[in-house]
C-alpha positions in Angstrom: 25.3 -47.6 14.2 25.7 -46.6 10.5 22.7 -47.6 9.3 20.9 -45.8 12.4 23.1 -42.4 11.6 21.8 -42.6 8.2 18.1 -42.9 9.2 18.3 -40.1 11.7 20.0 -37.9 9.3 17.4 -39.0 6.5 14.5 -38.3 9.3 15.9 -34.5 9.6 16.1 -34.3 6.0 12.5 -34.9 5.8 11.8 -33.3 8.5 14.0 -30.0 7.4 12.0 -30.5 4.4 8.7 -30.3 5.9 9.3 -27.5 7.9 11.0 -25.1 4.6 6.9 -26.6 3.0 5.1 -25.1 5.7 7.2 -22.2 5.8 6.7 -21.4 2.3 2.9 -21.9 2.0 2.8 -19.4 5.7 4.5 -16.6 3.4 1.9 -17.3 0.3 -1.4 -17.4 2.6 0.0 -14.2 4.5 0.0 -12.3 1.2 -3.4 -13.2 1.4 -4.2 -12.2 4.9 -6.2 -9.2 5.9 -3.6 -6.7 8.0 -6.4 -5.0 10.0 -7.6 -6.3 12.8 -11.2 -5.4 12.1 -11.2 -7.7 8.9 -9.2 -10.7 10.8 -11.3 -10.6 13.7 -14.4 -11.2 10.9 -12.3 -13.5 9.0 -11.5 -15.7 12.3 -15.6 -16.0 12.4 -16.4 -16.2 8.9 -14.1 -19.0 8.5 -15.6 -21.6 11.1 -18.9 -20.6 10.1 -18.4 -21.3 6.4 -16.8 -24.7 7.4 -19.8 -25.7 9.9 -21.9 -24.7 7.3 -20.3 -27.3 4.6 -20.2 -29.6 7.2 -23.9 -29.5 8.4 -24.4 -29.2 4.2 -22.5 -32.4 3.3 -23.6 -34.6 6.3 -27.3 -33.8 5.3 -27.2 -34.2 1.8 -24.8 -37.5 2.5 -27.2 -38.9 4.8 -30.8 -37.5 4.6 -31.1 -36.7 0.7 -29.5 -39.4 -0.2 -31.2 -42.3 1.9 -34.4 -40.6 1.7 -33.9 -40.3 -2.4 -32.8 -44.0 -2.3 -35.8 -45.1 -0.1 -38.3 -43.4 -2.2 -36.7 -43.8 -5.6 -36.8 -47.9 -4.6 -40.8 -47.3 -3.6 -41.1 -46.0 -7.2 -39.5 -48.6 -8.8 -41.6 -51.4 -6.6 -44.6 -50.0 -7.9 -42.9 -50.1 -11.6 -42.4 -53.6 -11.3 -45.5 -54.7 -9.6 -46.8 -53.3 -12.9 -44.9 -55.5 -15.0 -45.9 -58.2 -12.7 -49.6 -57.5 -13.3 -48.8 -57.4 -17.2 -47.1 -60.1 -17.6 -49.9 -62.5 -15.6 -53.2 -61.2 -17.1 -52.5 -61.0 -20.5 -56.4 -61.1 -21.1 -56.4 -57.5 -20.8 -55.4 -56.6 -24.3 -55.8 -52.8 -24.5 -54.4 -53.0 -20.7 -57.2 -50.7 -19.7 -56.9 -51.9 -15.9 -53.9 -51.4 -15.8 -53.2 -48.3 -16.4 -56.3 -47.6 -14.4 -55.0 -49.1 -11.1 -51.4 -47.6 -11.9 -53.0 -44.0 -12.2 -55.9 -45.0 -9.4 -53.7 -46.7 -6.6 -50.3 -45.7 -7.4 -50.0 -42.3 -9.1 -48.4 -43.9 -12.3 -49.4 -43.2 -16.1 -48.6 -46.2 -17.8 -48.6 -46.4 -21.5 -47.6 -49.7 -23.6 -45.3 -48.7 -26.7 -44.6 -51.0 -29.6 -41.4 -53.0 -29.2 -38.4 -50.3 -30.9 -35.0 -49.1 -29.8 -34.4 -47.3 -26.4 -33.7 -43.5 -27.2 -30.5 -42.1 -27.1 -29.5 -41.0 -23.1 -30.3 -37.7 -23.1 -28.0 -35.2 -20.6 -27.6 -35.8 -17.0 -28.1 -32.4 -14.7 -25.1 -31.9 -12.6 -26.3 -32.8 -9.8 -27.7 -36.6 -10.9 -28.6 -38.1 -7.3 -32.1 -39.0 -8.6 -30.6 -40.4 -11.7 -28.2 -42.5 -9.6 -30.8 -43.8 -7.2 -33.4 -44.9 -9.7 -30.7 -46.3 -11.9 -29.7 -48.5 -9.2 -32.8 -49.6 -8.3 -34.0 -50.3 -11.8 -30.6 -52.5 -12.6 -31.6 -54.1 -9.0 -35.5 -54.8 -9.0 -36.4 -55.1 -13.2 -32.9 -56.3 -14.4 -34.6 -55.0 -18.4 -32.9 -52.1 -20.6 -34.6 -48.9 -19.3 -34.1 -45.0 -20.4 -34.7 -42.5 -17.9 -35.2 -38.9 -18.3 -35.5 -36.5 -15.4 -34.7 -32.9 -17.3 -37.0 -32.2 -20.1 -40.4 -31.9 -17.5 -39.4 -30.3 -13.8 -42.2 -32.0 -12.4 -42.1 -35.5 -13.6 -39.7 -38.3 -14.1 -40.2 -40.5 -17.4 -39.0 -43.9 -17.2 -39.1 -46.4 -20.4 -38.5 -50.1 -20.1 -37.8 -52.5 -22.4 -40.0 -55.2 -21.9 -40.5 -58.8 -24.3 -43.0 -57.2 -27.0 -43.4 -53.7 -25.9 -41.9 -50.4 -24.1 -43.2 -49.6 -20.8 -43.4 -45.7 -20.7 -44.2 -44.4 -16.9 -44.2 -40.8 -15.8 -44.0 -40.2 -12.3 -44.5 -37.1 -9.9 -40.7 -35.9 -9.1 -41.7 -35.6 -5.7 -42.7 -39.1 -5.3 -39.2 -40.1 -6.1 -36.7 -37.3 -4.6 -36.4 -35.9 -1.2 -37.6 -31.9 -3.3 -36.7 -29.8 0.0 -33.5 -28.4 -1.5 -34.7 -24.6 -1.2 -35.8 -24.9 1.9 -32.5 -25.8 2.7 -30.7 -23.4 1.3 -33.0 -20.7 2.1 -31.8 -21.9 5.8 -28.1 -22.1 5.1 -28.6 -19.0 3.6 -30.7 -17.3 6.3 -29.0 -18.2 9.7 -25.0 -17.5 7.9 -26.6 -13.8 7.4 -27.8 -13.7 11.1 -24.7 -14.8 12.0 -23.0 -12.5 9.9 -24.5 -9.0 10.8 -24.4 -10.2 13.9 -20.5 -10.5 14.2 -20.3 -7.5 12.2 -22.5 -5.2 14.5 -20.7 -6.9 17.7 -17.4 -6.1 16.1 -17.7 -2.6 15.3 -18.8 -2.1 18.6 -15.3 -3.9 20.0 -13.2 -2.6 18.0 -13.7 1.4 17.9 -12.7 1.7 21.2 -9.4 0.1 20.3 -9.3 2.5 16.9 -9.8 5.4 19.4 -7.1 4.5 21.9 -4.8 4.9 18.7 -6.1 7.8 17.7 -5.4 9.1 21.5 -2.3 8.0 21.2 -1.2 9.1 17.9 -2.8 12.7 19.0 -0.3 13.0 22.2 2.5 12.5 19.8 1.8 14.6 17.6 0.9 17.1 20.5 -2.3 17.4 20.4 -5.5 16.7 22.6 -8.6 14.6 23.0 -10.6 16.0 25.2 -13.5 13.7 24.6 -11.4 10.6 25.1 -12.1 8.1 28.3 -11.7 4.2 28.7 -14.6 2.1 26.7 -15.2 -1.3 25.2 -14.1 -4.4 26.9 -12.7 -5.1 30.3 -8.6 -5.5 28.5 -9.4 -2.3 26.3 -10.7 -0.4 29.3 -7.5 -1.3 30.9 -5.2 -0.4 28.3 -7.1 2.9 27.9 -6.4 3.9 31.4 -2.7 2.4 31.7 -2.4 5.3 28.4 -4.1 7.7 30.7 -2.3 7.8 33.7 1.7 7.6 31.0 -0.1 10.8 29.6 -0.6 12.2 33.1 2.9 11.2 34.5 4.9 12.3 31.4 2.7 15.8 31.2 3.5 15.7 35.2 7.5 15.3 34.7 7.4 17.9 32.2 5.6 20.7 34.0 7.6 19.9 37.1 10.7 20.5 34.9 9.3 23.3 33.2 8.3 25.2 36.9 12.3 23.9 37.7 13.8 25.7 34.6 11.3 28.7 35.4 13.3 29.3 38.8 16.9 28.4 37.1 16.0 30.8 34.2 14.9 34.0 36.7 17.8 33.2 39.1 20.3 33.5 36.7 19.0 36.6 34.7 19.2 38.4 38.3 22.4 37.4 38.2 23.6 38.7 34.7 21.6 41.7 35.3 23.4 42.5 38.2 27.2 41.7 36.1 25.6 44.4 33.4 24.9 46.5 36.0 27.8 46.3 37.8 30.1 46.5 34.4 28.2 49.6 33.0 29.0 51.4 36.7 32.8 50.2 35.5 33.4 52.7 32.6 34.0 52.0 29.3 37.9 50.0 29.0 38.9 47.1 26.4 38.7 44.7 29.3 35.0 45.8 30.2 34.0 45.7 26.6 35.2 42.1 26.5 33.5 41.2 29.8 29.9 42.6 28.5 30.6 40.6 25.5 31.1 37.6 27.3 28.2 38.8 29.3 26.3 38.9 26.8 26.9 35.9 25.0 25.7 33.8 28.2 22.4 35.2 28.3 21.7 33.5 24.4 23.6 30.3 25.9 21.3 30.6 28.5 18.4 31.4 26.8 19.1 28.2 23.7 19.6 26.0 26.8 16.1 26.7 28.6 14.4 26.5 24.5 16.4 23.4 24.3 15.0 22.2 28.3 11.3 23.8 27.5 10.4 22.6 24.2 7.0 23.2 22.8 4.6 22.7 26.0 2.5 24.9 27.2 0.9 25.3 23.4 -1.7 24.3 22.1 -2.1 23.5 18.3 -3.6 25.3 16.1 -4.7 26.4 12.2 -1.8 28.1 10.7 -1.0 29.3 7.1 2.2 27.6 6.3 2.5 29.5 2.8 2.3 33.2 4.8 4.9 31.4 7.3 7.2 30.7 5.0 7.2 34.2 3.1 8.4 35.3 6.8 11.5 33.3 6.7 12.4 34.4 3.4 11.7 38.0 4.3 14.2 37.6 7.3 16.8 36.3 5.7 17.1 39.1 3.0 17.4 41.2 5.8 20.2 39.6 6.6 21.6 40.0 3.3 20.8 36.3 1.9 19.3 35.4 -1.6 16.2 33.5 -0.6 13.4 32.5 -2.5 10.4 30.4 -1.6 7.7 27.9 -2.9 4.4 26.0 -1.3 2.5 23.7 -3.2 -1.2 22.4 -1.9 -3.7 23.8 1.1 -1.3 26.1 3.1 -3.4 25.4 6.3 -1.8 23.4 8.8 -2.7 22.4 12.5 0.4 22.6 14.3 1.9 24.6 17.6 2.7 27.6 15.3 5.5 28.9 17.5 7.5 26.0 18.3 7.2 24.9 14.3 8.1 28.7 13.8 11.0 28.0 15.7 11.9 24.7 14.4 11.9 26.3 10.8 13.8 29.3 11.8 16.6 26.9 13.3 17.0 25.6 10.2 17.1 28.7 8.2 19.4 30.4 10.1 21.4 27.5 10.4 21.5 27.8 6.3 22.1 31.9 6.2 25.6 31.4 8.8 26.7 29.2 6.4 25.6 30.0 2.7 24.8 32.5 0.5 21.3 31.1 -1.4 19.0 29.8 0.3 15.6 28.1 -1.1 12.5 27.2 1.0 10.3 24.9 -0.5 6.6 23.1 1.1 4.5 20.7 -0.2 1.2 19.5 1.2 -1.0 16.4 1.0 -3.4 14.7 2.4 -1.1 12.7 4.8 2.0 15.1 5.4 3.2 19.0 5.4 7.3 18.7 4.0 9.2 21.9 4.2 12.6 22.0 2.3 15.0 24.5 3.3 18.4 24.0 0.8 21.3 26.2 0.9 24.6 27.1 -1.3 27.0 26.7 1.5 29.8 23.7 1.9 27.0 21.0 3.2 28.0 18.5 5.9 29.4 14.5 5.0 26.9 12.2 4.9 28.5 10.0 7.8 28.2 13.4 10.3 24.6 13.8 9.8 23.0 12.5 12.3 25.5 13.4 14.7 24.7 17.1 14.0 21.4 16.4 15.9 23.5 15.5 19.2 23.1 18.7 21.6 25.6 20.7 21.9 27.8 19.5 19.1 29.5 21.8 16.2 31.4 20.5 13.4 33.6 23.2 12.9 35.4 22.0 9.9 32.1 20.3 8.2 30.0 24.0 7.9 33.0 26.2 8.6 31.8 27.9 11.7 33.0 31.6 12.1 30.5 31.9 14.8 30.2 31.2 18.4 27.2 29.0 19.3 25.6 26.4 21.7 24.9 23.3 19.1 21.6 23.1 19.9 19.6 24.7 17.1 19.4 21.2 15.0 19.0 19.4 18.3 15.6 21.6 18.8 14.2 21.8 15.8 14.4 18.2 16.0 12.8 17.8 19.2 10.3 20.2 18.2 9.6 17.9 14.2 9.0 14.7 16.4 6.8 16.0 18.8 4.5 16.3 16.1 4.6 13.4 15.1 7.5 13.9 12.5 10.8 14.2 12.0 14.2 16.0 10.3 16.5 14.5 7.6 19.5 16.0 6.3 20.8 15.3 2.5 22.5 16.7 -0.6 21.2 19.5 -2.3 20.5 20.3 -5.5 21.9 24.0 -5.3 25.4 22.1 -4.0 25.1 22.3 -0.1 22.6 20.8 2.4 19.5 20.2 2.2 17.2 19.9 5.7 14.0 18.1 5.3 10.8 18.6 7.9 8.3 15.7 7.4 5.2 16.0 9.8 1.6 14.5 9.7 -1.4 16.8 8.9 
């Protein structure tokens, strides 16, 4: 049992082993991965392709160049040695004037008899040698005599030199009678059909995936608020069905919201009858402390009421549109000197933005005012690029901690102590400037800021 343990455990060794390999080289080729889908839906054809093309590359020059080479290389060398043969049994023929007549005649050879001398030095091999190989082996096979070859210095022709008892045998033969020549040919194929291929799958996968690109753009333009007018299902039968499934959310959520909207409509005139009837009724009271304090309390219902519809309403019902974020801005800083606040104010970049220009106004004011009931300075700041409108709004006042700042965004929540509130309120204007940032697509952080208090930053898409 001990020496079985000790296997097992050294099998999950190896195979833990394994497994942390194949992890590792899965993080190094995903580095190297295309992240869009258009360029891994190219890459998941290229890929095949490329191998079947090595493949079908490999097996043919294995199998067809290569046999056909050897076959005709050993033709070539036949002929070479039928020569010899012929040289060695009519030695008659002294200037070997028939003989190199019937080689050039009946075998497409030039034959020339050197004087017995050394073999030249091997001259360099091209990097692909297959007709060196071939006629190399056939030489050491059929003439078993010292030979040179040298199939680089003419394109065209192949020089052989062998030694013979009292002479060199020089032959030149025609490349083509010796080497399967159809290499452009095939590469001019390789080459030909991958390009097909390619523009093919290019041209079919534009055309599959801009439908999908355009669903996102759909759906990136209803969160930001916006519409497509032009937008309906395309492409294939899953994209077509994802298209409509984004239709008919859009439809139900813009459903649920006009139904509330229509709901808060009737709430909202109901119970402005009814506090126009208590104001009525209170200014037919005279004028006592205790009615002074009832229209104040009066009073202060209708703005709960009113910050509780914003808060219930939103922004729909608008439509976005151009607006001049630089003029906007100069408005907030105008109305908080009116309320006796330093305030100064900075834009940087195009000041045209497409947003719903009163429910951003509002966003933006929420955040101002929020600043003035609690500070003395306040500084507005906005910076646009090609990707994103940021507005700043920093302020003097005693800030809020940093573990309380996202629960300032919780409606209807005040932190007394953290701001210091002297003020009545609902403890919804963070909570709807919020609401208001993401539904375009953004959102609202709160931080330290450099003038000592908080800082509020609205991040949106352009």
């Amino acid at each position: 049992m001990t020496t079985l343990d000790s296997g097992l455990a050294t099998l999950r060794s190896a195979a833990n082993r394994i497994g942390y390999a194949w992890e590792r080289l899965g993080r190094w080729l995903k580095r190297f991965m295309p992240t869009g889908l258009y360029a891994r839906a190219l890459l998941i054809i290229i890929a095949p392709m490329v191998i079947l093309q090595s493949v079908v590359a490999f097996v043919f020059m294995e199998r067809h160049w290569n046999s056909v080479t050897q076959k005709l290389s050993a033709g070539v060398v036949a002929d070479i040695a039928a020569v010899i043969e012929v040289y060695r049994g009519y030695p008659q023929d002294a200037e070997q004037t028939q003989i190199r007549r019937i080689a050039q005649e009946k075998l497409g050879l030039v034959v020339d008899f050197l004087p017995a001398s050394e073999m030249p030095q091997p001259g360099p091999k091209p990097f692909f040698s297959l007709l060196d190989q071939a006629l190399s082996v056939e030489l050491r096979k059929q003439i078993k005599r010292p030979f040179w070859i040298d199939t680089v210095g003419r394109s065209s022709l192949v020089e052989i030199r062998i030694q013979l008892e009292n002479a060199v045998m020089r032959v030149i033969a025609p490349r083509g009678a010796a080497y399967a020549s159809n290499s452009g040919i095939f590469l001019m194929w390789m080459v030909g059909t991958s390009l097909v291929l390619l523009t093919v799958a290019i041209l079919f996968l534009r055309n599959q995936i801009r439908p999908i690109l355009r669903l996102a753009d759909a759906a990136e333009a209803f969160g930001k608020g916006r519409d497509m007018p032009n937008f309906r299902p395309r492409g294939a039968r899953e994209v077509r069905r994802a298209a409509v499934a984004f239709i008919e959310m859009k439809l139900r959520v813009e459903r649920a919201i006009e139904q509330r909207t229509a709901m808060l409509a009737g709430v909202s005139h109901d119970l402005r009858t009814i506090l126009t009837r208590f104001k009525l009724e209170l200014a037919l009271l005279g004028d006592t402390p205790e009615i002074e304090a009832m229209k104040k309390d009066v009073d202060e219902m209708g703005r709960m009421l009113e910050a509780y519809l914003a808060f219930a309403r939103g922004d729909m019902g608008e439509s976005s549109a151009p607006t001049d974020m630089a003029a906007f801005l100069e408005e907030l800083k105008t109305d908080a000197e009116r309320t006796g606040h330093q305030a100064s104010v900075e834009f940087h970049g195009q000041p045209v933005v497409t947003v719903k220009s009163a429910a951003f106004k509002r966003c933006l004011a929420n955040l101002v005012s929020n600043a003035a009931r609690h500070a003395n300075a306040i500084a507005i700041t906005g910076h646009r690029d090609h990707r994103w409108l940021t507005v700043t709004v920093d302020d003097d006042g005693p800030g809020i901690p940093a573990g309380m700042r996202e629960e300032v965004f919780k409606p209807f929540l005040r932190l007394d102590d953290a701001r210091n509130q002297d003020e009545g309120g609902t403890g919804l204007g963070l909570a709807i400037a919020r609401d208001i940032a993401r539904s375009h697509g953004g959102d609202i952080m709160l931080g330290d800021s450099p003038m000592g208090g908080l800082r509020a930053t609205v991040r949106v898409p352009v």
